[in-house]
mmCIF file of the N, C-alpha and C atoms, coordinates in Angstrom:
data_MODEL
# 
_entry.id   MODEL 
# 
loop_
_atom_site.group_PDB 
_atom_site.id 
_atom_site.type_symbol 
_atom_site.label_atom_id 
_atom_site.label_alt_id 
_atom_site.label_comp_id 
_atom_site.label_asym_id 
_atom_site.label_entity_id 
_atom_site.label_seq_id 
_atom_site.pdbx_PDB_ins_code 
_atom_site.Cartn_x 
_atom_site.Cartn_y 
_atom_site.Cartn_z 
_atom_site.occupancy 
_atom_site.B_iso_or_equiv 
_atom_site.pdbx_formal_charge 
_atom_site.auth_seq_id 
_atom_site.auth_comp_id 
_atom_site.auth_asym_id 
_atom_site.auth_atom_id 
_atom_site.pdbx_PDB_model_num 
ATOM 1   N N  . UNK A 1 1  ? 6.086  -18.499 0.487   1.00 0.00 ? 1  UNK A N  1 
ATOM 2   C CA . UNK A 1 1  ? 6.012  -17.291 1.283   1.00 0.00 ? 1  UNK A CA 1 
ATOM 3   C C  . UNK A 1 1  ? 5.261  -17.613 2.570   1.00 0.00 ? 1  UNK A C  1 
ATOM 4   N N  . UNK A 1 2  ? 5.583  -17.065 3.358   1.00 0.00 ? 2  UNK A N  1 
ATOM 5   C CA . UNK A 1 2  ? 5.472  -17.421 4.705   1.00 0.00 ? 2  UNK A CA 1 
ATOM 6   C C  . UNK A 1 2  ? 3.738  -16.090 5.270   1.00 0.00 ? 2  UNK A C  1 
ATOM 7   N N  . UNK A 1 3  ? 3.246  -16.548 6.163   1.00 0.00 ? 3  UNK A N  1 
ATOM 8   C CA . UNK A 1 3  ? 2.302  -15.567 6.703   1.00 0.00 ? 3  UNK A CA 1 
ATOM 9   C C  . UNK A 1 3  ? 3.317  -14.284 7.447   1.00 0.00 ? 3  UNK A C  1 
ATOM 10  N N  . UNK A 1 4  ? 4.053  -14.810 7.921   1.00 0.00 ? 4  UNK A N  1 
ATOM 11  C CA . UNK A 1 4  ? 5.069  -13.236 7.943   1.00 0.00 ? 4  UNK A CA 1 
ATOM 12  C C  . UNK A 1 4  ? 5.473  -12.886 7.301   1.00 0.00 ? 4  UNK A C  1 
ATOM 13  N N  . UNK A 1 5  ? 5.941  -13.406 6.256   1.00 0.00 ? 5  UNK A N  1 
ATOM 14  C CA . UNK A 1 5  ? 6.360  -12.129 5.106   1.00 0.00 ? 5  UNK A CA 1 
ATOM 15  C C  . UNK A 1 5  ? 5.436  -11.876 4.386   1.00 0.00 ? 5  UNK A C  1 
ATOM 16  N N  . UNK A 1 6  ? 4.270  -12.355 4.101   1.00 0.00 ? 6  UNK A N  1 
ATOM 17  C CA . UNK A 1 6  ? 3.357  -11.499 3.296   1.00 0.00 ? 6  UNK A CA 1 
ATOM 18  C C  . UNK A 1 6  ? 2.668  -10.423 4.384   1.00 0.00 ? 6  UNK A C  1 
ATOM 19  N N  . UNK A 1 7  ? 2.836  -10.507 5.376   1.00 0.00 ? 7  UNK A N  1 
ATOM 20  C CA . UNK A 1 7  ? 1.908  -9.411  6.412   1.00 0.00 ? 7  UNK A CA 1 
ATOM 21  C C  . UNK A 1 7  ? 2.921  -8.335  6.548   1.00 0.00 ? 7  UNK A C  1 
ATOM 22  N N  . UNK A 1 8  ? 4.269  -8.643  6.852   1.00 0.00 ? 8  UNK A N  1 
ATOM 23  C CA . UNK A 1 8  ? 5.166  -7.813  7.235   1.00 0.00 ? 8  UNK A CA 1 
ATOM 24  C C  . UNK A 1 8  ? 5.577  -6.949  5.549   1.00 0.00 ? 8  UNK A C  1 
ATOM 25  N N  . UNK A 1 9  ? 5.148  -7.518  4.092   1.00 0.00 ? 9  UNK A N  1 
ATOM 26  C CA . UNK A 1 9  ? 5.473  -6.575  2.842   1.00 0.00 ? 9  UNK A CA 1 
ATOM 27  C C  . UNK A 1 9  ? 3.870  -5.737  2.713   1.00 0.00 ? 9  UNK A C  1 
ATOM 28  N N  . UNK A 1 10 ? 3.082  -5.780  3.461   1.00 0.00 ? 10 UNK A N  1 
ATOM 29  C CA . UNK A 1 10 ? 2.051  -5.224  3.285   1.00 0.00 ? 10 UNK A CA 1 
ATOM 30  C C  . UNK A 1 10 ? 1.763  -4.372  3.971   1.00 0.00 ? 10 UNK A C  1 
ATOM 31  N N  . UNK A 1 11 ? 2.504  -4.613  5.487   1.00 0.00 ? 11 UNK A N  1 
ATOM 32  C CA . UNK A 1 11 ? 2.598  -3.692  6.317   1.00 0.00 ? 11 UNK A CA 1 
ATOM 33  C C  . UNK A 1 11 ? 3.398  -2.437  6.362   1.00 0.00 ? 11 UNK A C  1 
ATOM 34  N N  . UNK A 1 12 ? 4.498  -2.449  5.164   1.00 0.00 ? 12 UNK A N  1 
ATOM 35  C CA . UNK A 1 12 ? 5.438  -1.468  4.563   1.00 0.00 ? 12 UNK A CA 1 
ATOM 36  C C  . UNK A 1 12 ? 5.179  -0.981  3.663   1.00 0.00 ? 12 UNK A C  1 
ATOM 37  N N  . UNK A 1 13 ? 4.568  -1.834  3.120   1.00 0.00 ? 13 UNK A N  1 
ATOM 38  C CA . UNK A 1 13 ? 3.547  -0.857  1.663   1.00 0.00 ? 13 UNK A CA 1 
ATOM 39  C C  . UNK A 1 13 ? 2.347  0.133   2.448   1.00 0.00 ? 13 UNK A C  1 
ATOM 40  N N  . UNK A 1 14 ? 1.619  0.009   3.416   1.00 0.00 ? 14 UNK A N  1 
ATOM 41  C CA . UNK A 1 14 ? 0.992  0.519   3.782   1.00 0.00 ? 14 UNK A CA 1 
ATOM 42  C C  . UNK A 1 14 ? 1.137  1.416   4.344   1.00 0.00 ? 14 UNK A C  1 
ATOM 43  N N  . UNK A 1 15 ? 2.591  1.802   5.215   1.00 0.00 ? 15 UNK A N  1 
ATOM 44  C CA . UNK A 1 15 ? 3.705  2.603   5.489   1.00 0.00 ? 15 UNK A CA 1 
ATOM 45  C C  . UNK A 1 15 ? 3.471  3.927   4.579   1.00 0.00 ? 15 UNK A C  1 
ATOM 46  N N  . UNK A 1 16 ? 4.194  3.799   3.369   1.00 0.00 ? 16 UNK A N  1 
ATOM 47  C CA . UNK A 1 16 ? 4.351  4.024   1.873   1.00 0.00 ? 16 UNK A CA 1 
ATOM 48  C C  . UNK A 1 16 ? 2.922  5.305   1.637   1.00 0.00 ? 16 UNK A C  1 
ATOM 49  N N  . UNK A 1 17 ? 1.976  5.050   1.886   1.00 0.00 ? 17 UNK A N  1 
ATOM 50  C CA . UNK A 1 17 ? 0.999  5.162   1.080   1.00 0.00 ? 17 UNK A CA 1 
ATOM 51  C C  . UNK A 1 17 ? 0.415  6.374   2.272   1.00 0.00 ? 17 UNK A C  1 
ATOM 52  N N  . UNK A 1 18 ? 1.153  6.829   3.253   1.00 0.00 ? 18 UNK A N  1 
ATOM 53  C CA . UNK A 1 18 ? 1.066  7.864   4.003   1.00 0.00 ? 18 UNK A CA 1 
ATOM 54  C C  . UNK A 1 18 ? 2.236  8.730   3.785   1.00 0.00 ? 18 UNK A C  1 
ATOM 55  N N  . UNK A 1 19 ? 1.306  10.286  3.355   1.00 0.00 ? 19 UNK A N  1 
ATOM 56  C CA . UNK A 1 19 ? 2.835  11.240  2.979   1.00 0.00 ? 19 UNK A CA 1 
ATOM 57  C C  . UNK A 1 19 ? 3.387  11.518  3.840   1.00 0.00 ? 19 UNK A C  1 
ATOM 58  N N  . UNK A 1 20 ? 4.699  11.030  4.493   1.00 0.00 ? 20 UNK A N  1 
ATOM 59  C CA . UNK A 1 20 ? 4.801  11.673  5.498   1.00 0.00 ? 20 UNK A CA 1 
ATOM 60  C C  . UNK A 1 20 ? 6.210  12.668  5.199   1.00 0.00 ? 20 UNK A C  1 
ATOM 61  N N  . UNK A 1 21 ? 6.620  12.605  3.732   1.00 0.00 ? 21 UNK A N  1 
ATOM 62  C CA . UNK A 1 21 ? 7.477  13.499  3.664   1.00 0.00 ? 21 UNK A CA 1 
ATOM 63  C C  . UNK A 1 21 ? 6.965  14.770  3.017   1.00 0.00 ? 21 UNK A C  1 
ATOM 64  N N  . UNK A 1 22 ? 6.208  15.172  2.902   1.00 0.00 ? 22 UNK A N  1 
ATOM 65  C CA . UNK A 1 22 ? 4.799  16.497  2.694   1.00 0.00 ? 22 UNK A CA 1 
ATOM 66  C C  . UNK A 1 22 ? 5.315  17.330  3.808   1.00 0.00 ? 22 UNK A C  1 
ATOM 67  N N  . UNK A 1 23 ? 6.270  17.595  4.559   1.00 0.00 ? 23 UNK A N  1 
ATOM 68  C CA . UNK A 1 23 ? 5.733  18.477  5.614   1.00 0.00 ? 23 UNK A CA 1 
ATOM 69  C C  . UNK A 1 23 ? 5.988  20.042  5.618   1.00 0.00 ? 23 UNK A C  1 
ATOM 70  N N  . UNK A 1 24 ? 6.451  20.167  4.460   1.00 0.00 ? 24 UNK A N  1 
ATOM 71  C CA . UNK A 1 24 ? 6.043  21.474  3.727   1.00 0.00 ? 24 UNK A CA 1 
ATOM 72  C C  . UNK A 1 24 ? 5.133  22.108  3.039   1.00 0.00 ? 24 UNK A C  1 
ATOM 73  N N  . UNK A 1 25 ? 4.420  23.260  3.224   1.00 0.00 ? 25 UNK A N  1 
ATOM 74  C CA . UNK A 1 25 ? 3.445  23.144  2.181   1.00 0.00 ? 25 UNK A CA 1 
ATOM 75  C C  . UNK A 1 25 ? 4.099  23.279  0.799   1.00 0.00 ? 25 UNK A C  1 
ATOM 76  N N  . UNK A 1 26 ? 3.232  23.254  -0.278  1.00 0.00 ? 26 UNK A N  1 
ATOM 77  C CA . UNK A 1 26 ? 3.411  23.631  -1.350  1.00 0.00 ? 26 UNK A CA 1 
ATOM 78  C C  . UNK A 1 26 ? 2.257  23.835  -2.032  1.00 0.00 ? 26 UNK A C  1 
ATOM 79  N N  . UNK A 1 27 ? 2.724  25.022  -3.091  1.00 0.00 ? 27 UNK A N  1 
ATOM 80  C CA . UNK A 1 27 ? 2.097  25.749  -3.990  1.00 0.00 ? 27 UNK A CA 1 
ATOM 81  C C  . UNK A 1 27 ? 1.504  24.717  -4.814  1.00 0.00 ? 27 UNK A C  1 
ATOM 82  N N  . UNK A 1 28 ? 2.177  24.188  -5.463  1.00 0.00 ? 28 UNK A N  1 
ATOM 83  C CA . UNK A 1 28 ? 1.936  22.854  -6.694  1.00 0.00 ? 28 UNK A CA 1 
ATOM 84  C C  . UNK A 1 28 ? 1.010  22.397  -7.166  1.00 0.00 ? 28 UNK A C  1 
ATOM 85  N N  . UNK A 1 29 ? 0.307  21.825  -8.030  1.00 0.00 ? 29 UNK A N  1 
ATOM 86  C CA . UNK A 1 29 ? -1.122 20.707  -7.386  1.00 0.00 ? 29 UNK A CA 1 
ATOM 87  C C  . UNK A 1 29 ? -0.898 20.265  -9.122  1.00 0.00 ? 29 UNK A C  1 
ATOM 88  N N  . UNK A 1 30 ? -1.329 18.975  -8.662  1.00 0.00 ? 30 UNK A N  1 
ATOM 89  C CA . UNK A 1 30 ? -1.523 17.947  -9.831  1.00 0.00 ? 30 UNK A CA 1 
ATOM 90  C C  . UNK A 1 30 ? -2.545 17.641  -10.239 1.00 0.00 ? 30 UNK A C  1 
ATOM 91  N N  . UNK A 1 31 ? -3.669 17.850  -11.523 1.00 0.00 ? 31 UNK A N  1 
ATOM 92  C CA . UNK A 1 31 ? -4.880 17.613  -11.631 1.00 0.00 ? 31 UNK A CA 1 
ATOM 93  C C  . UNK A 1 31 ? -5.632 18.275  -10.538 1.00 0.00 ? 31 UNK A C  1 
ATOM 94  N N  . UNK A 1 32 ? -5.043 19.378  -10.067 1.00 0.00 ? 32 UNK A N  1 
ATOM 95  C CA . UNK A 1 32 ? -6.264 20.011  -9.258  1.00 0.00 ? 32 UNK A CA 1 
ATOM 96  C C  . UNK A 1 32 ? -6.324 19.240  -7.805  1.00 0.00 ? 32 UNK A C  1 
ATOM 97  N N  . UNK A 1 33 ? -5.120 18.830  -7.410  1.00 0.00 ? 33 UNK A N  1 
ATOM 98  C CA . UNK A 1 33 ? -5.318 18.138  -6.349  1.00 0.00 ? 33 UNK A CA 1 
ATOM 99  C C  . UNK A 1 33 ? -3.650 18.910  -5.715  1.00 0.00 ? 33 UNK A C  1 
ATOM 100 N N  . UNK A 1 34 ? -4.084 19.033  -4.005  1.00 0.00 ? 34 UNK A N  1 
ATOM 101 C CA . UNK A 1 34 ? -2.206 19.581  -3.775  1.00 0.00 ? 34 UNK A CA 1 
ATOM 102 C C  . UNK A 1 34 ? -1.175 18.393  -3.591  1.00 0.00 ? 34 UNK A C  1 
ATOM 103 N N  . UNK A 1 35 ? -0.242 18.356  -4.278  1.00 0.00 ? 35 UNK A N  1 
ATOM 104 C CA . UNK A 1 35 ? 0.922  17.596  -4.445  1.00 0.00 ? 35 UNK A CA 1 
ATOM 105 C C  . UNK A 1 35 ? 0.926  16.154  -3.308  1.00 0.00 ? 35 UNK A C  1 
ATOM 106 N N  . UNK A 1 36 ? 0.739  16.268  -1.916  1.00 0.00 ? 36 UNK A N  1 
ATOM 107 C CA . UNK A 1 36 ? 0.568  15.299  -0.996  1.00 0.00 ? 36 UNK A CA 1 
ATOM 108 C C  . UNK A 1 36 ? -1.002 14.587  -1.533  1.00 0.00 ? 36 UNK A C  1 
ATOM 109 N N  . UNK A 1 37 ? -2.140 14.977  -1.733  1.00 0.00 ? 37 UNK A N  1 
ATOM 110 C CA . UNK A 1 37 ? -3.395 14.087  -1.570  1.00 0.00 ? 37 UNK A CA 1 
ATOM 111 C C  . UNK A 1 37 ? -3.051 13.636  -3.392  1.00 0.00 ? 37 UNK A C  1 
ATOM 112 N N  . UNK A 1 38 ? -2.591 13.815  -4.294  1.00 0.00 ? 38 UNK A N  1 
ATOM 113 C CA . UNK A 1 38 ? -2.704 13.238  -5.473  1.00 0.00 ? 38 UNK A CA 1 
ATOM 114 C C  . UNK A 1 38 ? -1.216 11.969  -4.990  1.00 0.00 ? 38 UNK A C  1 
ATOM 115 N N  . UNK A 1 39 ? -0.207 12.145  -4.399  1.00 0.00 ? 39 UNK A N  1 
ATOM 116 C CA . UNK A 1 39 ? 0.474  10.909  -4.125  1.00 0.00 ? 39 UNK A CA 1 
ATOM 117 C C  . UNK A 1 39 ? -0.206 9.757   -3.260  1.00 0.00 ? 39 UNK A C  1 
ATOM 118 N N  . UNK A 1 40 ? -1.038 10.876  -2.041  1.00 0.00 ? 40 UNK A N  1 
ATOM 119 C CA . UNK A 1 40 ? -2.090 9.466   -1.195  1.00 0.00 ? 40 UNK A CA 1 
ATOM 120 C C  . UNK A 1 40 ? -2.901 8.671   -1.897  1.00 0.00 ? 40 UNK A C  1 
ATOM 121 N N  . UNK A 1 41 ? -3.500 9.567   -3.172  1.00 0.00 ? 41 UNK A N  1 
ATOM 122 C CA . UNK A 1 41 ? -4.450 8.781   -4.028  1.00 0.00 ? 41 UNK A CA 1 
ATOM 123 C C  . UNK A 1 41 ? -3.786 7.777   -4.886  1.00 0.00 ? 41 UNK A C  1 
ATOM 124 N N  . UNK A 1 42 ? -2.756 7.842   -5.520  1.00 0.00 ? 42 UNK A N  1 
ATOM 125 C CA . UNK A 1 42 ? -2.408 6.821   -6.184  1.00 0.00 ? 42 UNK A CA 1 
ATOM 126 C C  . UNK A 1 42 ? -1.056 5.775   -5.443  1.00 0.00 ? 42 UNK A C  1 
ATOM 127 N N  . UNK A 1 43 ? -0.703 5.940   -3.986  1.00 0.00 ? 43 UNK A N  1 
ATOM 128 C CA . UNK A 1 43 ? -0.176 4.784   -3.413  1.00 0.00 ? 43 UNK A CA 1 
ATOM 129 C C  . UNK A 1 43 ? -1.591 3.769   -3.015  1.00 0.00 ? 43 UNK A C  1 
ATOM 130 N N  . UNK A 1 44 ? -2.470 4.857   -2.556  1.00 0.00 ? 44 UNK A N  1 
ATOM 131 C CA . UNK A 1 44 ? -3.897 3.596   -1.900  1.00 0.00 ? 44 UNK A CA 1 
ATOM 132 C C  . UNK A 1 44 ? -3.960 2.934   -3.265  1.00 0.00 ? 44 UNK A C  1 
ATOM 133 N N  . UNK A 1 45 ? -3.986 3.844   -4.496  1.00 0.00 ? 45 UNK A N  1 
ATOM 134 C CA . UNK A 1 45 ? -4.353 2.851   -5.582  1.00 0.00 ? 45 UNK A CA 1 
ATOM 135 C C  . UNK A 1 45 ? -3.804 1.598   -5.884  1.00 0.00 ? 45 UNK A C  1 
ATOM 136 N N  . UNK A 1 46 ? -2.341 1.583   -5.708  1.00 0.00 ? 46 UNK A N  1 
ATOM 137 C CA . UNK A 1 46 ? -2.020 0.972   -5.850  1.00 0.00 ? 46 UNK A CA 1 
ATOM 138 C C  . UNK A 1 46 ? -1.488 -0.079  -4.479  1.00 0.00 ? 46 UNK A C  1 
ATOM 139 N N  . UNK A 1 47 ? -1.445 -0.046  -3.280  1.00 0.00 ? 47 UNK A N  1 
ATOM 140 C CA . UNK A 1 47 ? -2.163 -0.754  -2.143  1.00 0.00 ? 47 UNK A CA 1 
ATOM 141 C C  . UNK A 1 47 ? -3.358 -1.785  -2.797  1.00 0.00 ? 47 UNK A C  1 
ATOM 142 N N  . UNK A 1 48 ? -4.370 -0.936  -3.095  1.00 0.00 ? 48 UNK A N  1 
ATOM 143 C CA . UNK A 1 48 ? -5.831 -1.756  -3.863  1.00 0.00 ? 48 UNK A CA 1 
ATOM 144 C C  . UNK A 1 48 ? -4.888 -3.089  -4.464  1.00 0.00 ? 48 UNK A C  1 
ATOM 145 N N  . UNK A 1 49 ? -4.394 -2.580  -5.417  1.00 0.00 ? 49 UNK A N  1 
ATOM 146 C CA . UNK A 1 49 ? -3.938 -3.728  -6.953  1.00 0.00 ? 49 UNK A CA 1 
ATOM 147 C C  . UNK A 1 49 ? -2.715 -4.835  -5.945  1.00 0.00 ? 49 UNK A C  1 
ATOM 148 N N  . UNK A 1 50 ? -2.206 -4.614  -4.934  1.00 0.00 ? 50 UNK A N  1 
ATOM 149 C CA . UNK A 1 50 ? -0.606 -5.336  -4.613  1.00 0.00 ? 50 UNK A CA 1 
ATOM 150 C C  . UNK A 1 50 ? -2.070 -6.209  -3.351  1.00 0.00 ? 50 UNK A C  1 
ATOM 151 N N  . UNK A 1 51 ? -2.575 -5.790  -2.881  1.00 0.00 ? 51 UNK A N  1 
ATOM 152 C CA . UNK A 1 51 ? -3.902 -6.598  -2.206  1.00 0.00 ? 51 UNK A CA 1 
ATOM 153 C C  . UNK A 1 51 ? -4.584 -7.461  -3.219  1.00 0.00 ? 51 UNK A C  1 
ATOM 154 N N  . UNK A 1 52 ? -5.028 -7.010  -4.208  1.00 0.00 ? 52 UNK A N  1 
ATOM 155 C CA . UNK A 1 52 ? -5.663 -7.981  -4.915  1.00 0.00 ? 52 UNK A CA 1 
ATOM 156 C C  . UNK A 1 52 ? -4.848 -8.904  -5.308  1.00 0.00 ? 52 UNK A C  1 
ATOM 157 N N  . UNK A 1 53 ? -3.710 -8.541  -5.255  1.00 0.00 ? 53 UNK A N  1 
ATOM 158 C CA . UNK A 1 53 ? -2.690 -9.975  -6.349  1.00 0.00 ? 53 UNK A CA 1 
ATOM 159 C C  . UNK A 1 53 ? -2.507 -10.863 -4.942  1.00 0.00 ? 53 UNK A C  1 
ATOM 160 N N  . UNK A 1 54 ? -2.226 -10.503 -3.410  1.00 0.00 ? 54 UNK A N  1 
ATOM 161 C CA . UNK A 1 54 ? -1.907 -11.512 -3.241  1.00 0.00 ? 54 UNK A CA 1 
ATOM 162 C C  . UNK A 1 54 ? -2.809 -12.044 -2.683  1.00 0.00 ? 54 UNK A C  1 
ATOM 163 N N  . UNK A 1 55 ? -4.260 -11.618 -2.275  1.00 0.00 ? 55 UNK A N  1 
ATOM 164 C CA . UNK A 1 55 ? -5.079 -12.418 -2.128  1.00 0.00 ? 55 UNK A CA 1 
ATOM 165 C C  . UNK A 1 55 ? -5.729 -13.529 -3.654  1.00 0.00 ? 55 UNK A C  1 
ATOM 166 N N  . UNK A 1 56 ? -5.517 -12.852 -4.695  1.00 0.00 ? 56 UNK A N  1 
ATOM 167 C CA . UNK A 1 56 ? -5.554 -13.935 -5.836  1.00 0.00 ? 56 UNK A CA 1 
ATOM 168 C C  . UNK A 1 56 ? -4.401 -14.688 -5.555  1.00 0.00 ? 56 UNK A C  1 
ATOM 169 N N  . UNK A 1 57 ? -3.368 -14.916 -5.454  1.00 0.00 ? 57 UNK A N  1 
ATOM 170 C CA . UNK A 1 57 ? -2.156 -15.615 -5.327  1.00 0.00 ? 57 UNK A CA 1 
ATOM 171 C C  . UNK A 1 57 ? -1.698 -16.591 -3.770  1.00 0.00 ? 57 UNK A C  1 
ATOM 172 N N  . UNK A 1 58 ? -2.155 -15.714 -3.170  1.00 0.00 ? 58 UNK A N  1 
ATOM 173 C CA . UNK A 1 58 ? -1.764 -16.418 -1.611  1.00 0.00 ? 58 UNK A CA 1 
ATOM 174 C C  . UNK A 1 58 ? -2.479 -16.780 -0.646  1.00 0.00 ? 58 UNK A C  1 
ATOM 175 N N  . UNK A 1 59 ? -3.851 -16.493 -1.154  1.00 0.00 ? 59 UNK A N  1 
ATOM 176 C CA . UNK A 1 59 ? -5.011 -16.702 -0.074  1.00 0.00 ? 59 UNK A CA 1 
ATOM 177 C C  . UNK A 1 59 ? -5.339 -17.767 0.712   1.00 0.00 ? 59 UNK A C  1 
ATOM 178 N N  . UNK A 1 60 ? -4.351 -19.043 0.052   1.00 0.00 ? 60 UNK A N  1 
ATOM 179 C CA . UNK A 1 60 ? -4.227 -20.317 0.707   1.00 0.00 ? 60 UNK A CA 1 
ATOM 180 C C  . UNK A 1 60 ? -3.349 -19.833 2.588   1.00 0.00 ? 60 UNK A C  1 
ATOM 181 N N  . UNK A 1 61 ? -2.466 -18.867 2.216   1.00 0.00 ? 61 UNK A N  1 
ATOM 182 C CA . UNK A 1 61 ? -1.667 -19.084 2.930   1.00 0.00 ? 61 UNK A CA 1 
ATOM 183 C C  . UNK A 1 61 ? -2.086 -18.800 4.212   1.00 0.00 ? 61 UNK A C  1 
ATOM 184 N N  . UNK A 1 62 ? -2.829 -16.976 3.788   1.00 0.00 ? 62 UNK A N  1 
ATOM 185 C CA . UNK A 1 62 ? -3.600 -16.193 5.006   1.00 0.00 ? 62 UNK A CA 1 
ATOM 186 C C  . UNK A 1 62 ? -4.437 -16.869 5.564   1.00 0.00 ? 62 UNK A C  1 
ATOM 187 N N  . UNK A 1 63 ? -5.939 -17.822 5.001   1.00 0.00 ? 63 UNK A N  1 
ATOM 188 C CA . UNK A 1 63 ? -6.756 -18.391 5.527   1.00 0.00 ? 63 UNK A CA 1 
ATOM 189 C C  . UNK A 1 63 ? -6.726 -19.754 5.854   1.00 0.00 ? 63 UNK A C  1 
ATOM 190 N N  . UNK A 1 64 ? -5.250 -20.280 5.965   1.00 0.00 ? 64 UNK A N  1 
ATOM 191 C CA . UNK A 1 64 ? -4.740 -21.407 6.413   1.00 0.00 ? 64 UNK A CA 1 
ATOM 192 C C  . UNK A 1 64 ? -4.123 -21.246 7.587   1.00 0.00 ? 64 UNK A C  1 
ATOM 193 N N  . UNK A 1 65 ? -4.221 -22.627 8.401   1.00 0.00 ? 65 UNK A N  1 
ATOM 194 C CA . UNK A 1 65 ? -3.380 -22.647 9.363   1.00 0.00 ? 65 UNK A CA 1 
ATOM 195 C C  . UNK A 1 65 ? -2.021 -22.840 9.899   1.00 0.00 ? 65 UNK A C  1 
ATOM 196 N N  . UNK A 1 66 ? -1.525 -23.689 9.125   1.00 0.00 ? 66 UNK A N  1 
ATOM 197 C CA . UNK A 1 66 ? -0.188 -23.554 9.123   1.00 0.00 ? 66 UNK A CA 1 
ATOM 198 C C  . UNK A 1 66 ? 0.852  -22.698 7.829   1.00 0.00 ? 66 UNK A C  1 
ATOM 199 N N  . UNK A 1 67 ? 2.241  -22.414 7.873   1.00 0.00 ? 67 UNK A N  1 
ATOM 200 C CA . UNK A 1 67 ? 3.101  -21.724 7.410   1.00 0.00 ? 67 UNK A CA 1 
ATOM 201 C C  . UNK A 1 67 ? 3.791  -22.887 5.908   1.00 0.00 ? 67 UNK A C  1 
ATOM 202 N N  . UNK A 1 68 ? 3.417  -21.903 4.666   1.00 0.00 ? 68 UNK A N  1 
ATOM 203 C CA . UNK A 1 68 ? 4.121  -22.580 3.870   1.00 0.00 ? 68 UNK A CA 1 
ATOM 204 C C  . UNK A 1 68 ? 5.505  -22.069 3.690   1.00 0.00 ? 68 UNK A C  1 
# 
């Protein structure tokens, strides 16, 4: 994997993890939370976990200088 494609799948996940199809309100709420901030909370969550794997996994690549 290349330093562009791991920046450019992280940069779409990060995309992701903003509601931007919310632009209605709604009544709804999940655990006490309204329907948009309980989806923000668990894309960041999972942002967190897809960050941790590839800095466990690829960290050669980011804090290296050349492209594997």
């Amino acid at each position: 994997m290349t330093k562009f494609r791991l920046y450019l799948i992280l940069g779409l996940f990060l995309i992701t993890t903003v509601p931007w199809f919310f632009t209605k309100t709604h009544e709804s709420h999940i655990l006490g939370f309204p329907t948009w901030a309980f989806y923000c909370f668990c894309m960041t969550a999972a942002y967190a976990v897809l960050i941790c794997f590839f800095i466990g996994r690829y960290w050669h690549i980011s804090a290296g200088n050349d492209d594997d």
